[in-house]
N, CA, C and O atoms as a DFTB+ gen file, in Angstrom:
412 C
 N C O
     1  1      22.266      71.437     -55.001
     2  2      22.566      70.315     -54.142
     3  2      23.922      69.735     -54.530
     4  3      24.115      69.455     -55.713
     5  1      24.863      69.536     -53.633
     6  2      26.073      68.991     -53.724
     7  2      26.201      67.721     -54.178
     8  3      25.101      67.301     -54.535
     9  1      27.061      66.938     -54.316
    10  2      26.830      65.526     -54.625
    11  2      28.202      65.227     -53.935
    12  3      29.242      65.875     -53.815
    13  1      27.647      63.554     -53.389
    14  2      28.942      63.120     -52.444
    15  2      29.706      61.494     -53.266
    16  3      29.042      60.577     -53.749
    17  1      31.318      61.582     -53.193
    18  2      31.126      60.416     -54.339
    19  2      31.971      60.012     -53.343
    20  3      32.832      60.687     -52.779
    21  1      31.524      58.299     -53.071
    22  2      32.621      57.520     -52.247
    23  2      33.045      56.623     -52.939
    24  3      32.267      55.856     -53.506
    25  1      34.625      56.494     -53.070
    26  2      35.473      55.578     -53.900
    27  2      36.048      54.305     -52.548
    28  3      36.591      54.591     -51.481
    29  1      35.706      52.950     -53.056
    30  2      36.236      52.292     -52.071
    31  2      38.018      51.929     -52.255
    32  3      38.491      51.305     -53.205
    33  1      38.780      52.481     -51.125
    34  2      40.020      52.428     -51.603
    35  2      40.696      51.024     -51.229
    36  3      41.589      50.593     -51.958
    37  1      40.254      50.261     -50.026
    38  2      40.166      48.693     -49.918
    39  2      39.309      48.520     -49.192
    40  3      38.420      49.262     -48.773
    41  1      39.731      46.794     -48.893
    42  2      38.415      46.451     -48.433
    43  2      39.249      45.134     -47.291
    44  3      39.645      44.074     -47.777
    45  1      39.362      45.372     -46.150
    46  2      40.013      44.269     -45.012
    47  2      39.517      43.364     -44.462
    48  3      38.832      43.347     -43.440
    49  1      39.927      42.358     -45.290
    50  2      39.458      41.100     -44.498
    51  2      39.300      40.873     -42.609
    52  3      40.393      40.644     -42.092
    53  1      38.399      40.906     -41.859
    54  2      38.147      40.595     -40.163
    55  2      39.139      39.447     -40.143
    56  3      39.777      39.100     -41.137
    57  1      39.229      38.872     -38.929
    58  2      39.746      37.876     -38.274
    59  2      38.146      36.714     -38.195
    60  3      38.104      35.486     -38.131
    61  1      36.967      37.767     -38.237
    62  2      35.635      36.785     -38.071
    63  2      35.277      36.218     -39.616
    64  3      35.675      37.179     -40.274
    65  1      34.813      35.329     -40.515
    66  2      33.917      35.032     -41.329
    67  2      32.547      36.413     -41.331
    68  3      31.692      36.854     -40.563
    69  1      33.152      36.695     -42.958
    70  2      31.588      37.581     -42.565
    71  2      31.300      38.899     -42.065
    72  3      30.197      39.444     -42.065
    73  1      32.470      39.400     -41.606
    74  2      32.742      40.812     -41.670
    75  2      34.053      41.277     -42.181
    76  3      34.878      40.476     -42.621
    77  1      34.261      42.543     -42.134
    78  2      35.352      43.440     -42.939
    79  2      35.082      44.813     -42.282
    80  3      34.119      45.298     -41.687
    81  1      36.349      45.258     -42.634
    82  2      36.276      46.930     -42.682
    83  2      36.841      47.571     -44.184
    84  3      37.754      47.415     -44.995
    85  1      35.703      48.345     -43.959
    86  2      35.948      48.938     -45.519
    87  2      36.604      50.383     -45.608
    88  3      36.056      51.069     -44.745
    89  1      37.551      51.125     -46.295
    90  2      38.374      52.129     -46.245
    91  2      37.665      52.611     -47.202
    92  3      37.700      51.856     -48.175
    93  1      36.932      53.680     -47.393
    94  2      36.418      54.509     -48.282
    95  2      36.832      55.957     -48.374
    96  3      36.962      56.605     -47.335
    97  1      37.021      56.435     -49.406
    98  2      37.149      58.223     -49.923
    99  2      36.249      58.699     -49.666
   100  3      35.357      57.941     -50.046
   101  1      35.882      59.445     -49.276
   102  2      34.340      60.493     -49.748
   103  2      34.536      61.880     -50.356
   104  3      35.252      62.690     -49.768
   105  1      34.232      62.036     -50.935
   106  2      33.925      63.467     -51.482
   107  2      33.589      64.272     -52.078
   108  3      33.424      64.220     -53.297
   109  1      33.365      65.405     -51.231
   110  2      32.359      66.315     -51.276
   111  2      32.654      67.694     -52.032
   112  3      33.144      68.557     -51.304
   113  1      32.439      68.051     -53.372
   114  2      32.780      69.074     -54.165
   115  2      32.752      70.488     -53.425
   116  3      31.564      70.796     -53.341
   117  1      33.377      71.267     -52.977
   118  2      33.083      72.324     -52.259
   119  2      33.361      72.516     -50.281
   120  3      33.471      73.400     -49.431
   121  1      33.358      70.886     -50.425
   122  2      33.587      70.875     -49.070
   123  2      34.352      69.919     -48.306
   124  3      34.225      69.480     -47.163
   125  1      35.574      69.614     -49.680
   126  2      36.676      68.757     -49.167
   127  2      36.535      67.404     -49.334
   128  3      35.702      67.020     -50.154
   129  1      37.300      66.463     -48.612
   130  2      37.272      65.212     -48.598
   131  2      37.943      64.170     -46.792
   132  3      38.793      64.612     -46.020
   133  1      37.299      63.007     -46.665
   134  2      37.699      62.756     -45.735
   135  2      37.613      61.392     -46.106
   136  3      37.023      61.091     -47.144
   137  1      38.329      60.205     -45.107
   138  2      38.106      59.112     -45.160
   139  2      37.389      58.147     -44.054
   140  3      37.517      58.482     -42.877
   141  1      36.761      57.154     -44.312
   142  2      35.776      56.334     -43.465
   143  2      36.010      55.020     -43.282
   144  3      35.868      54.230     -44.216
   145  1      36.410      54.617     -42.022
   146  2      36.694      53.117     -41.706
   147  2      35.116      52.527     -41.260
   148  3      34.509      52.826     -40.233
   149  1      34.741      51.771     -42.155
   150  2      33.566      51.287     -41.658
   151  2      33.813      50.090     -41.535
   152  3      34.548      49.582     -42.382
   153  1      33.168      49.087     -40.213
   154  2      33.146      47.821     -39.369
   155  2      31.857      47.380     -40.268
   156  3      30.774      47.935     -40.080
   157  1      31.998      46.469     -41.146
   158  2      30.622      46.370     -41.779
   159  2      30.669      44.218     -41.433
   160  3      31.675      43.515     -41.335
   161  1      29.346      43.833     -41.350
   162  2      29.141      42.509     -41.525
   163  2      27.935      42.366     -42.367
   164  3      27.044      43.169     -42.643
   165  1      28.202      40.760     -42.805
   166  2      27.326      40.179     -44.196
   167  2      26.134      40.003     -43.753
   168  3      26.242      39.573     -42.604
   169  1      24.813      40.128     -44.110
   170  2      23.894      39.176     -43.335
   171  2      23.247      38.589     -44.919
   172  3      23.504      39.109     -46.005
   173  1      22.264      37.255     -44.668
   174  2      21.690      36.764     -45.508
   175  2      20.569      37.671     -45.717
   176  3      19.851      38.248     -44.901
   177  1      20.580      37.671     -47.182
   178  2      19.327      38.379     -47.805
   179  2      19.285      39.894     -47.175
   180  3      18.284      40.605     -47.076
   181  1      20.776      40.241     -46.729
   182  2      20.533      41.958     -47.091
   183  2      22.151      42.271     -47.301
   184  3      22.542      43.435     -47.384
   185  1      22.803      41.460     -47.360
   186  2      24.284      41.931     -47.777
   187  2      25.152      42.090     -46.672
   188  3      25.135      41.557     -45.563
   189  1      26.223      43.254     -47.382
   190  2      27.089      43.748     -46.298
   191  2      26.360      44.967     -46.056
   192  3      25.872      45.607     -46.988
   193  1      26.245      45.381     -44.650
   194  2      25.630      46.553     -43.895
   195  2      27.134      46.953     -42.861
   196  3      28.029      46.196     -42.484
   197  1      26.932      48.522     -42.612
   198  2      27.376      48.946     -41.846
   199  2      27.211      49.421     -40.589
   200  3      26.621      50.433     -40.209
   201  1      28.185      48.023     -39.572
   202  2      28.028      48.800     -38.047
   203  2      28.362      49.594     -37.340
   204  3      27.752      49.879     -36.309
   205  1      29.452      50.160     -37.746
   206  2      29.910      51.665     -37.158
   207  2      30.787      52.325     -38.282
   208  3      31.352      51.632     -39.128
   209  1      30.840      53.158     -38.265
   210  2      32.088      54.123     -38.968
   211  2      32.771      54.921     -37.931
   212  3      32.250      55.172     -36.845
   213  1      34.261      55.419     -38.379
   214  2      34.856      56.385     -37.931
   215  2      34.897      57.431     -39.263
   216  3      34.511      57.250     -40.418
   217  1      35.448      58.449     -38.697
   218  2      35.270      59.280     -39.774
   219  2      36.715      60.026     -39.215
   220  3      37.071      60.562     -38.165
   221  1      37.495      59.657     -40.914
   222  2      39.154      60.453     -40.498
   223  2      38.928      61.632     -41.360
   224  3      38.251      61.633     -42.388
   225  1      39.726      62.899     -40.708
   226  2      39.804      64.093     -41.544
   227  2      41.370      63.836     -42.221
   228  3      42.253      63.195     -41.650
   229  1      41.484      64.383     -43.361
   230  2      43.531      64.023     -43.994
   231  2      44.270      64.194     -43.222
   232  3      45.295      63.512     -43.222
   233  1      44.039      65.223     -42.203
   234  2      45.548      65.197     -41.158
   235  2      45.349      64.153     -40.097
   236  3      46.256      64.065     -39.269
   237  1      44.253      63.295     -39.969
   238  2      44.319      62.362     -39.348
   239  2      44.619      61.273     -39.966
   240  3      44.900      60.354     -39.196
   241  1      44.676      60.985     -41.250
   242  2      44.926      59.880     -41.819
   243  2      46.510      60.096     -41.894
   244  3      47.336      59.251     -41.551
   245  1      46.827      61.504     -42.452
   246  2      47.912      61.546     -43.384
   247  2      49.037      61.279     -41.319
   248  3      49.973      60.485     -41.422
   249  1      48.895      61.732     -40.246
   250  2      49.067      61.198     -38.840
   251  2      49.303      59.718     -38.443
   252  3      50.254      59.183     -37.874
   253  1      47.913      59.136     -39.016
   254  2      48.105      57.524     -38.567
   255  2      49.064      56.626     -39.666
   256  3      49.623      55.571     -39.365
   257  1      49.124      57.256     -40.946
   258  2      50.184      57.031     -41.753
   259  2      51.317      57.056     -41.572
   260  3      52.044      56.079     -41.754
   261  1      51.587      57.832     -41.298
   262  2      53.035      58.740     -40.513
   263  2      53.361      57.312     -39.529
   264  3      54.208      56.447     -39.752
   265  1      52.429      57.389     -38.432
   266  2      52.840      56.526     -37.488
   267  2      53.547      55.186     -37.373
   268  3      54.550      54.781     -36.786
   269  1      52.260      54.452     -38.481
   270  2      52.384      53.252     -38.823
   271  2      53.669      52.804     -39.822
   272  3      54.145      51.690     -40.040
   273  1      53.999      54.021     -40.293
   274  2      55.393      53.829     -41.730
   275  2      56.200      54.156     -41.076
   276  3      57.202      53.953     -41.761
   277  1      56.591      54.654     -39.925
   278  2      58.433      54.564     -39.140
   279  2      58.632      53.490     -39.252
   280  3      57.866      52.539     -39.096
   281  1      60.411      53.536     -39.730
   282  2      61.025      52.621     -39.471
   283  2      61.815      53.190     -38.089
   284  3      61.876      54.262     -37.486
   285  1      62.498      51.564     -37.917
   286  2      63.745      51.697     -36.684
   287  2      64.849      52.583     -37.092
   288  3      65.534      52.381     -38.094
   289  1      64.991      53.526     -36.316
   290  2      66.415      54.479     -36.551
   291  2      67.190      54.113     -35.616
   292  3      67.993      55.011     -35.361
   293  1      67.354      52.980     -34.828
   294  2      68.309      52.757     -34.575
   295  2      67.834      53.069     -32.472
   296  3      68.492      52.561     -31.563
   297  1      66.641      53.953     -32.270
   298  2      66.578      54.519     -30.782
   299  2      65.213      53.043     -30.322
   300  3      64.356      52.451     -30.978
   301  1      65.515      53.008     -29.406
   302  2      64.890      52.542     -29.061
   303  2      63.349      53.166     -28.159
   304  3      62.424      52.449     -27.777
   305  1      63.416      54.088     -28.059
   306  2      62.080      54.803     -27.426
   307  2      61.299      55.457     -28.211
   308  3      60.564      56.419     -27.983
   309  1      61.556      54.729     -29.382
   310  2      60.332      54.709     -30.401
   311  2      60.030      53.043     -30.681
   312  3      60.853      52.142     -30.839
   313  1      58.389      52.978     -30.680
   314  2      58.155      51.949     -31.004
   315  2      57.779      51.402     -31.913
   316  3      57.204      52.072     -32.770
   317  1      57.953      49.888     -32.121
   318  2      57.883      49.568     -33.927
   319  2      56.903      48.168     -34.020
   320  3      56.936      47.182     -33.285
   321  1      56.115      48.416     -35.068
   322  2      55.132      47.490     -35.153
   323  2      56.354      46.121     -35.241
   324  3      57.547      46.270     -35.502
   325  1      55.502      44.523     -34.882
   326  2      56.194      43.455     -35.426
   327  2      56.350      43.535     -37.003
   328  3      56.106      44.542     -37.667
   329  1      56.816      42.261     -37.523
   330  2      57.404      42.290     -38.906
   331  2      55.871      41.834     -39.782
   332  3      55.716      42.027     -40.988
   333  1      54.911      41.251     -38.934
   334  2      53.883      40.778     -39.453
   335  2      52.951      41.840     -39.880
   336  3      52.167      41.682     -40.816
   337  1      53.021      42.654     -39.358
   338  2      51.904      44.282     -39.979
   339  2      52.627      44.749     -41.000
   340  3      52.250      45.895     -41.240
   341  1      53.852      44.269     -42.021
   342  2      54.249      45.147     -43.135
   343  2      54.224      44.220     -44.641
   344  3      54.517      44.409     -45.821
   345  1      53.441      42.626     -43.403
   346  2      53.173      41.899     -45.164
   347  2      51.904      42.494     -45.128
   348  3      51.258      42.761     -44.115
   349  1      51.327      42.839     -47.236
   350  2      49.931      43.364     -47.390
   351  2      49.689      42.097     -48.608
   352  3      50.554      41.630     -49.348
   353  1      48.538      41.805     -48.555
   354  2      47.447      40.831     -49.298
   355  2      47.863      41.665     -50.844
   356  3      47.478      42.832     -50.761
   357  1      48.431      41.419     -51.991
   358  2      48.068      42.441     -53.010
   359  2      46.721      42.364     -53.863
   360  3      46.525      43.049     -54.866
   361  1      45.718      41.336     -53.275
   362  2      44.394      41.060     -53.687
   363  2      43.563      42.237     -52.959
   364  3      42.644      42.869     -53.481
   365  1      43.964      42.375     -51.910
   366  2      42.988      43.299     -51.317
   367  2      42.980      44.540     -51.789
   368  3      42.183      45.225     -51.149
   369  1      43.564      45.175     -52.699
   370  2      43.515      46.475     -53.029
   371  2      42.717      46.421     -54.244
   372  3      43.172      45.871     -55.247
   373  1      40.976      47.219     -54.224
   374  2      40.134      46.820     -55.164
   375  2      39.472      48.591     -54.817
   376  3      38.775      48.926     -53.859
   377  1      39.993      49.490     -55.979
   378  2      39.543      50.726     -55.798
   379  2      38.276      50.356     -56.860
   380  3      38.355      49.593     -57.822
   381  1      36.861      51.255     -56.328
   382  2      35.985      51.200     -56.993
   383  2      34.657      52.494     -56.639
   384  3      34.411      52.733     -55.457
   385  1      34.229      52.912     -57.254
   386  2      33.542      53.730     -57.291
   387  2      31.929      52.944     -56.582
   388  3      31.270      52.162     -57.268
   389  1      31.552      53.306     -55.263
   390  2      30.669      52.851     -54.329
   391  2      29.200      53.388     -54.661
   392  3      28.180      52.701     -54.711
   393  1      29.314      54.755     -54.877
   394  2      28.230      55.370     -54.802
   395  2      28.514      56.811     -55.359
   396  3      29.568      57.394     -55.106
   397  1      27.640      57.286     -56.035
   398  2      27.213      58.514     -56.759
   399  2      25.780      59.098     -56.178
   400  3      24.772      58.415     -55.996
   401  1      25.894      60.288     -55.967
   402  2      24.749      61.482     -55.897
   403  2      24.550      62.243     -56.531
   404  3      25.039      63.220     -55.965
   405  1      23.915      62.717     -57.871
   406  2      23.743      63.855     -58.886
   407  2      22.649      64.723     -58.067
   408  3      21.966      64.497     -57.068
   409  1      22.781      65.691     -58.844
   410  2      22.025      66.997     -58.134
   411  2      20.730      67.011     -58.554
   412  3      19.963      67.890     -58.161
């Protein structure tokens, strides 16, 4: 039996009280690795739970990376995030080991 280890690589504060999306590693010895945006909210007396996930493969991450990190070269028919998507929280970056599966 394989074992799957998810490392949380951050953790994003919502715009709501009480939810987040969480950026997690996963991986799977033998069968690669991918990453997981999960939409998770708090509830009383059961925590944070998860309401949806996406599930990125690396060339989709290492893609939306790409995207999001152009700068302006100067053309204009490329488009560029505002100046407000390139401040980052340096609190929010809290790598941690989520979960373990032994065989």
């Amino acid at each position: 039996m394989t074992h799957r280890v998810e490392t949380t690589l951050t953790s994003l504060p919502a715009a709501v009280e009480n939810e987040r999306i969480l950026v997690v590693l996963v991986q799977i010895p033998g069968d690669g690795s991918h990453v997981e945006l999960r939409q998770q909210s708090f509830g009383e007396g059961i925590g944070w739970f998860t309401q949806s996930t996406i599930h990125m493969e690396p060339g989709q991450v290492a893609a939306l990376k790409s995207a999001l990190g152009r700068t302006s070269t100067g053309s204009t028919s490329s488009p560029r995030l505002p100046r407000e998507y390139s401040k980052v929280n340096p609190t929010t970056w809290q790598p941690r080991l989520v979960q373990a599966d032994s065989a």
